[in-house]
N, C-alpha and C positions, 0 to 999 in steps of 0.2 A: 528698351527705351533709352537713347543714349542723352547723356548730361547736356544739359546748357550752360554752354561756356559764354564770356562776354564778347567774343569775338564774331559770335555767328550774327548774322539776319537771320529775319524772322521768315514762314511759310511765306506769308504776303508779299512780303519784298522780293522772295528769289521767285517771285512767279511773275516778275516784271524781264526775268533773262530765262527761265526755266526752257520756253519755246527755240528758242534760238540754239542751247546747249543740248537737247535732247534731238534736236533735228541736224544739229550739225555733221555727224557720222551712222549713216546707214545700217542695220546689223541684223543679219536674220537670228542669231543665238540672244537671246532674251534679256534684259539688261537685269543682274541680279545686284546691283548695287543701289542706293537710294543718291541720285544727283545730287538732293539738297544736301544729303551728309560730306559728299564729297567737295563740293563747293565752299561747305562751312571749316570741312578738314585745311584746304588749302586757304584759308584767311586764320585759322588757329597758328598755322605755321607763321603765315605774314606778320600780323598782328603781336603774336608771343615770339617770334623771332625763334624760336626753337630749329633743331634739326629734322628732317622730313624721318626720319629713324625714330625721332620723341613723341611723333602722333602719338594721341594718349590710344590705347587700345580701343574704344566703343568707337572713333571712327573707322570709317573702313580701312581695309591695311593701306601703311601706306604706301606700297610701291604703286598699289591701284590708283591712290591721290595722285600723286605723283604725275604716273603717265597719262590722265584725263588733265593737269596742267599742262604737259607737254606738249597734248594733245590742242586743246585750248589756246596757246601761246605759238603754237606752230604757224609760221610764215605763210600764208596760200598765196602763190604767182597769180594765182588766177582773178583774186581780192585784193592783191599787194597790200596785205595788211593779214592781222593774224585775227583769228575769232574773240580775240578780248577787245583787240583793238577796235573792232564794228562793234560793241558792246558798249562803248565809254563811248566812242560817235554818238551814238544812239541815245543814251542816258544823257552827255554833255548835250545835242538839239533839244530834246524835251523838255529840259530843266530851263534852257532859256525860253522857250516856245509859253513853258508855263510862269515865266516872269515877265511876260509882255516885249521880250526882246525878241530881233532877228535869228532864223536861225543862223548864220555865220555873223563873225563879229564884224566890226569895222573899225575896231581898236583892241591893240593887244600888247599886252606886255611881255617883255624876257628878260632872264637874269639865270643863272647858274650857281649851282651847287657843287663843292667839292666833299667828297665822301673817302674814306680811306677804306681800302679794303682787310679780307681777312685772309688765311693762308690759301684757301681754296678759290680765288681769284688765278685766274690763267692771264691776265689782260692789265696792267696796271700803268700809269704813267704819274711824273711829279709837277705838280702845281709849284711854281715857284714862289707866287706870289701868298698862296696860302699855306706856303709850307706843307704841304698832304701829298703823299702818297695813292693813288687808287683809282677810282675814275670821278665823273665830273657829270653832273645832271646839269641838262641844258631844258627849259621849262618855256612855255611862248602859252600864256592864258589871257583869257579875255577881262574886262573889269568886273566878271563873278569871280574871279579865281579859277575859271574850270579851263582844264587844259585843251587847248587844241593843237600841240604837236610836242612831243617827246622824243630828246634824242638824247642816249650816254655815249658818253666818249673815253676816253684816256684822259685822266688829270692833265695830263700838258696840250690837251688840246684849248685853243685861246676859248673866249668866250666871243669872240666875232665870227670863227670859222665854226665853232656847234651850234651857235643864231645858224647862220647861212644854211647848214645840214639840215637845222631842222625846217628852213624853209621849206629846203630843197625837195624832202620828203613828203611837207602834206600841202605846196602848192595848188594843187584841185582845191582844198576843201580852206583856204586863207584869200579867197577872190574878194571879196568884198573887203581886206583890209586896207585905209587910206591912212595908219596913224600905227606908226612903233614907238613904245614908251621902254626907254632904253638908260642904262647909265652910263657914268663917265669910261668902263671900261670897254662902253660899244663906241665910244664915238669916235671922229675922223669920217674924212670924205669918201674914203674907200669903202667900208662898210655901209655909207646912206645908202650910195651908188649901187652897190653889190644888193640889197635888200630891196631897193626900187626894182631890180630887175626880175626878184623873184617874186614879191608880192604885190609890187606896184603902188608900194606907201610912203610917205615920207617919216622920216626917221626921229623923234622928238626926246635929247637928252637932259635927261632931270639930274644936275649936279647940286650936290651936299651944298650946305651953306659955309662960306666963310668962315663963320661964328665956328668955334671947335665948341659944340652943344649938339645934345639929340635934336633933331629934326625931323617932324613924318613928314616923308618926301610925295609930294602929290599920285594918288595915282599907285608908285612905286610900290609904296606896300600892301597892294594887294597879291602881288607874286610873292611877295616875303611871308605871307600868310597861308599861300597852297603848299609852300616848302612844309611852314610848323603843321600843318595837316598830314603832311607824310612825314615830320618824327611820331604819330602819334602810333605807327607800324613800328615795334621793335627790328625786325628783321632789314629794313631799310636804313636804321642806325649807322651801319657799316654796311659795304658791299660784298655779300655772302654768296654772292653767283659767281661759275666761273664762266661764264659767258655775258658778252655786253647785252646780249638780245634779251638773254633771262632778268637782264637788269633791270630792262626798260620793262617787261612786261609785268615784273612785279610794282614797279609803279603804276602800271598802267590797272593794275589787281586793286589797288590800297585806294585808287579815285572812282574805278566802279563800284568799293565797299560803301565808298562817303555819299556818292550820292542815292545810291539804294537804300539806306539810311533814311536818309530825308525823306522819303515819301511816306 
C-alpha cells in the first residue's frame, strides 16, 4: 500500500482521465504498473519540485514515470497537440459547460511570465525589461482563469510576438473570441491588427492608473491569479526542463491537477 502524499488526487478524480491514459497506447504484454500511481508520481515531482531520481521509492520506479510523461506530453502530428494537451481541452469545456458558460470563450485575456531558469535548461534568453534570464510564459485564459492556449518562449521574446504564437497555435479552438483584455505592454496598432487577423477580436488595453497607488485593474487580474495558481507547483518556480515543450507541458500537468481537484 503506497503512502498518501498531498500531492496526489484522489481514485475519483483520476477516473475523470483514467479512460483516455489507459487507451492511449495499445499493448499486448500486460500493463504491470498501477496508472493512478504513476499519474500521482508525476505531480509528486510537479508539485514537490524534486528531481525525477527523488521519486520516493513506493512509486513506481522512476525512469517508468518518467517515460509514461514522455509518453503523455508527446506531440501527435496526427492530433497536433500532445495527450495532456486534449486532456485540459477536455477538463477546460466541462468546467465551463458546468458553469453555465459557452464552450469557447468570447473574451480572453493575456499576459506573460518571466521565469528564470536552472543549469539544466538548454534554451534560455534575457528579459530586459524584467531583468531575468530563462524563458517567458505566455498565458491567453478566459474570465474563469482557465487556459485556452499556452505558449514558452525564450525570455527575450516580446510579450506581442508570444500573444501572436499563441494565437497562432490554437486558432481552431479561439473562434468565438470578439474581445482581448490586454495591457500596456500589448498595445499599438500593429499588434490590434496582427491579433484581428488571427482571432478576429478586437484588442482592449487596461492601463494602470495615473495615481502611483495599487489598483485592481478590471478584468486584468484574473490572469494574475492562474499565474499564482501555477506558483502553488514547486517545480514551475524556476524553469527545470531542458526543453521548451517539456515547459509548456508541465504547465499544462499543474491546470489538469487544479481542475481535477475541483470536482
Amino acid at each position: 500500500m503506497r503512502k498518501i502524499y498531498p500531492s496526489d488526487i484522489s481514485r475519483e478524480e483520476f477516473e475523470k482521465i483514467r479512460p483516455q491514459l489507459e487507451s492511449f497506447r495499445k499493448r499486448t504484454k500486460p500493463r504491470t504498473v498501477d496508472l493512478y500511481d504513476v499519474f500521482c508520481g508525476i505531480l509528486y515531482i510537479l508539485v514537490g519540485g524534486c528531481q525525477w531520481r527523488m521519486l520516493p521509492a513506493d512509486f513506481p520506479k522512476w525512469r517508468t514515470v518518467h517515460e509514461y510523461f514522455r509518453l503523455w506530453s508527446q506531440f501527435d502530428k496526427t492530433e497536433e497537440s500532445s495527450l495532456l494537451d486534449r486532456l485540459l481541452k477536455e477538463l477546460v469545456t466541462e468546467e465551463r459547460i458546468c458553469n453555465g458558460r459557452d464552450e469557447e470563450p468570447s473574451c480572453v485575456i493575456i499576459d506573460s511570465q518571466s521565469v528564470k531558469n536552472t543549469d539544466t535548461a538548454t534554451e534560455k534568453g534575457y528579459d530586459a525589461g524584467k531583468k531575468i534570464s530563462g524563458i517567458k510564459r505566455h498565458l491567453v485564459v478566459d474570465t474563469m482563469g482557465l487556459p485556452h492556449a499556452i505558449y514558452i518562449s525564450t525570455a527575450n521574446v516580446t510579450d506581442r510576438n508570444g500573444a501572436l504564437e499563441a494565437f497562432a497555435l490554437k486558432t481552431a479552438t479561439l473562434t468565438a473570441v470578439s474581445n482581448v483584455i490586454v495591457d500596456s505592454a500589448y498595445s499599438g496598432e500593429n499588434f490590434a491588427n496582427q491579433a484581428q487577423k488571427w482571432v478576429k477580436a478586437t484588442v482592449t488595453v487596461v492601463k494602470r492608473s495615473e495615481c502611483h497607488k495599487f489598483v485592481v485593474l478590471p478584468k486584468r487580474w484574473i490572469v494574475e491569479r492562474s499565474f499564482a495558481w501555477l506558483e502553488k507547483c514547486h517545480r514551475l518556480w524556476k524553469n527545470c526542463e531542458r526543453k521548451l515543450d517539456t515547459s509548456a507541458q508541465m504547465v499544462v500537468l499543474a491546470f489538469i491537477s487544479l481542475l481535477l481537484k475541483r470536482y
